[in-house]
Wavefront OBJ file of the C-alpha trace (Angstrom):
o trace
v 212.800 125.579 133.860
v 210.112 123.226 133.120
v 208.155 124.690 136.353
v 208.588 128.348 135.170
v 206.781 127.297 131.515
v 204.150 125.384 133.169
v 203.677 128.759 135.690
v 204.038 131.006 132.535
v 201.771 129.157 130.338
v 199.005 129.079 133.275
v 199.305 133.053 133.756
v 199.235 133.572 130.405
v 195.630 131.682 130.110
v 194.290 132.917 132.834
v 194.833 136.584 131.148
v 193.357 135.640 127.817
v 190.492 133.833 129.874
v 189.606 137.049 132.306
v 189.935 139.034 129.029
v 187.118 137.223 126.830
v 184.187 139.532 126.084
v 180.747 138.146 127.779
v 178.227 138.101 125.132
v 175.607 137.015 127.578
v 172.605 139.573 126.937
v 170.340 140.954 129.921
v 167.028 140.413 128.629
v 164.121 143.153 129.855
v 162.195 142.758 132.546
v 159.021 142.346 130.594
v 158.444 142.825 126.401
v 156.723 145.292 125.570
v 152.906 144.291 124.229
v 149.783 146.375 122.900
v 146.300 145.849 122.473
v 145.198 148.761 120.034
v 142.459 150.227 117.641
v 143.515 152.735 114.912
v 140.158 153.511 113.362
v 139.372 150.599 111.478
v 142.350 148.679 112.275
v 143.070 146.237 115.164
v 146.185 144.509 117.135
v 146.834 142.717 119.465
v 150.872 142.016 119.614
v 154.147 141.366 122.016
v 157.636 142.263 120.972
v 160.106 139.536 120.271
v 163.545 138.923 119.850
v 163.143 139.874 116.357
v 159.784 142.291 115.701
v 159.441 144.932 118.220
v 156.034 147.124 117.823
v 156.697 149.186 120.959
v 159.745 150.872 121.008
v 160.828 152.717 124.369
v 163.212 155.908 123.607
v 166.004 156.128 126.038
v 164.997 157.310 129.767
v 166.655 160.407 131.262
v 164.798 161.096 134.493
v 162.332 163.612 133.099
v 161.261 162.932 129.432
v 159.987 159.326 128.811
v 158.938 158.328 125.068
v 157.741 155.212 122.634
v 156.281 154.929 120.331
v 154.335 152.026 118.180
v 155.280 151.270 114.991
v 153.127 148.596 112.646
v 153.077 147.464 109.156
v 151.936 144.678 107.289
v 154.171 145.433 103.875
v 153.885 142.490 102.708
v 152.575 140.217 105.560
v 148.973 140.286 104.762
v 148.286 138.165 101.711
v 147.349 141.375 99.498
v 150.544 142.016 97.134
v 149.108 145.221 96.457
v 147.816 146.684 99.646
v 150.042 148.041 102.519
v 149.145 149.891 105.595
v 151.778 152.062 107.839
v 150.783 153.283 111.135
v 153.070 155.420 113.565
v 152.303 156.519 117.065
v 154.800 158.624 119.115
v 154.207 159.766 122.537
v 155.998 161.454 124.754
v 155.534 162.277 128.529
v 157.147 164.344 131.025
v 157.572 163.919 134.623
v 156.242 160.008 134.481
v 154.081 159.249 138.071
v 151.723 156.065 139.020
v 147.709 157.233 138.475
v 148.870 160.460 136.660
v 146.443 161.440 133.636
v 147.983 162.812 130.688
v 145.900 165.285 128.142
v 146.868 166.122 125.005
v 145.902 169.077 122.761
v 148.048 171.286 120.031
v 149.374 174.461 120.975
v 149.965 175.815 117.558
v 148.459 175.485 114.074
v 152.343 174.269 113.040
v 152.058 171.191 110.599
v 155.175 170.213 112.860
v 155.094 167.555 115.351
v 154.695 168.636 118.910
v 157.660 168.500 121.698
v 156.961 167.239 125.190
v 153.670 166.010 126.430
v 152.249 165.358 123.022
v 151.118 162.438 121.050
v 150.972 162.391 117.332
v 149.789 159.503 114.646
v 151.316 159.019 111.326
v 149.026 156.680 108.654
v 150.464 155.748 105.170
v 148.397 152.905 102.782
v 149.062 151.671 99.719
v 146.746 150.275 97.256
v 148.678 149.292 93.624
v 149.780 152.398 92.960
v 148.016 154.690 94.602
v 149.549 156.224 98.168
v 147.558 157.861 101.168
v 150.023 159.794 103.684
v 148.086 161.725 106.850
v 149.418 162.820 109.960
v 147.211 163.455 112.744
v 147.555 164.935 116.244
v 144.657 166.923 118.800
v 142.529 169.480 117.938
v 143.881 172.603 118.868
v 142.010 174.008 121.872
v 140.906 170.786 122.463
v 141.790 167.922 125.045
v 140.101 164.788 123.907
v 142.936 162.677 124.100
v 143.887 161.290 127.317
v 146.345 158.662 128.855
v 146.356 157.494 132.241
v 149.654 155.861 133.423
v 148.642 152.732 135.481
v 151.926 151.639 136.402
v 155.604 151.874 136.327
v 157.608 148.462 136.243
v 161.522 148.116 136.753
v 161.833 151.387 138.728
v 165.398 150.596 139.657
v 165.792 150.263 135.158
v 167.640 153.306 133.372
v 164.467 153.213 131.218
v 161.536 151.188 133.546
v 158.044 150.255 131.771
v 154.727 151.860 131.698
v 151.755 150.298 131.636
v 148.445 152.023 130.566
v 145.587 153.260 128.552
v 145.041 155.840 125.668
v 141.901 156.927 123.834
v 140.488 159.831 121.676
v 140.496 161.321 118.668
v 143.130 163.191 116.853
v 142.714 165.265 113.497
v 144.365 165.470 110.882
v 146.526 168.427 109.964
v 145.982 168.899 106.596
v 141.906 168.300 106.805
v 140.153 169.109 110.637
v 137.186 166.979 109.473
v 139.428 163.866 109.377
v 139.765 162.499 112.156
v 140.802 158.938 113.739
v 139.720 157.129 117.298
v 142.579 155.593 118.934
v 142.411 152.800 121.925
v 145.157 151.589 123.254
v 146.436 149.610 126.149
v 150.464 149.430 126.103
v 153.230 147.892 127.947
v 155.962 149.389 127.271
v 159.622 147.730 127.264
v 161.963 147.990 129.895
v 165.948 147.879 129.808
v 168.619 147.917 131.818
l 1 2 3 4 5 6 7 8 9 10 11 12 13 14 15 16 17 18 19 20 21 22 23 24 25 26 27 28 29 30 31 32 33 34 35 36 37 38 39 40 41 42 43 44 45 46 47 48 49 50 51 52 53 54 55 56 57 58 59 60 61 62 63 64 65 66 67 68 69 70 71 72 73 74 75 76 77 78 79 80 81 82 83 84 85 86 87 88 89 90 91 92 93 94 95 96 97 98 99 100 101 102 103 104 105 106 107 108 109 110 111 112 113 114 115 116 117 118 119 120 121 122 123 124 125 126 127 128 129 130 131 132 133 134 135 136 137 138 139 140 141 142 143 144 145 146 147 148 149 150 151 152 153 154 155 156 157 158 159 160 161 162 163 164 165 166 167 168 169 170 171 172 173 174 175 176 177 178 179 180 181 182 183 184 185 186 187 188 189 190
């Protein structure tokens, strides 16, 4: 009887044991980091654990998008001063030493679907609030990225590594406009 407890009690462990969840996360294969210039404004950051600047949209074979997302609400000694910006990119049919351009295909204050890039700039002084969103001239292709390389092929989302520049207008106001340089990594995951 004694034998059949002992053999009971050890099956019994071994199920609760083989039935623990495994919290152990699968970090990405490299964080994703820019080095950018919108207008006026520089950085130069890496995502972390706990601030990510890049953000990589789920990859489905065809469509790949991320965009960069910065503030300093808050983080820049200036109570009443805050700066927003938003880039979002998207790219379709992503290949080694392919050159993207971008330009509008419509005068629609909308955002554009594939193969487009848009910027979104918000600041804050006191009271006071600026909101523009930019994107390419129509007509116009002064905005290129080139696509240096793909990491993490074998990833359901790899990362891209490149370079953007030119100039995109804003919609509300064609003689606004803003130069953006960027180099990007974007972030990989499983």
């Amino acid at each position: 009887m004694k034998a059949i407890y002992i053999l009971l009690c050890t099956v019994s462990l071994c199920i609760l044991w083989s039935c623990r969840k495994n919290n152990v996360e699968i970090q990405p294969i490299e964080f994703g980091k820019i080095d950018a210039q919108f207008g006026r404004d520089s950085y130069w950051l890496l995502n972390d654990r706990f601030r990510k600047v890049i953000h990589t949209n789920p990859y489905d074979g065809k469509d790949y998008g991320f965009y960069i997302e910065l503030n300093n609400f808050g983080n820049n000694g200036f109570t009443g001063y805050r700066v927003f910006h938003r880039l979002d990119v998207n790219l379709a049919d992503i290949a080694e030493g392919k050159v993207y351009r971008f330009d509008a295909v419509s005068p629609s204050t909308e955002r554009q679907p594939k193969d487009k890039i848009s910027y979104e700039y918000i600041e804050t002084i006191g009271d006071k609030s600026i909101h523009k969103f930019y994107r390419p001239a129509i007509g116009k292709t002064n905005v290129s990225l080139t696509l240096e390389r793909i990491k993490g092929s074998d990833y359901r989302t790899p990362a891209i590594e490149g370079h953007l520049e030119g100039y995109l207008y804003n919609i509300a106001n064609a003689r606004d406009s803003v130069l953006i340089t960027l180099r990007f990594l974007t972030e990989a995951s499983r």
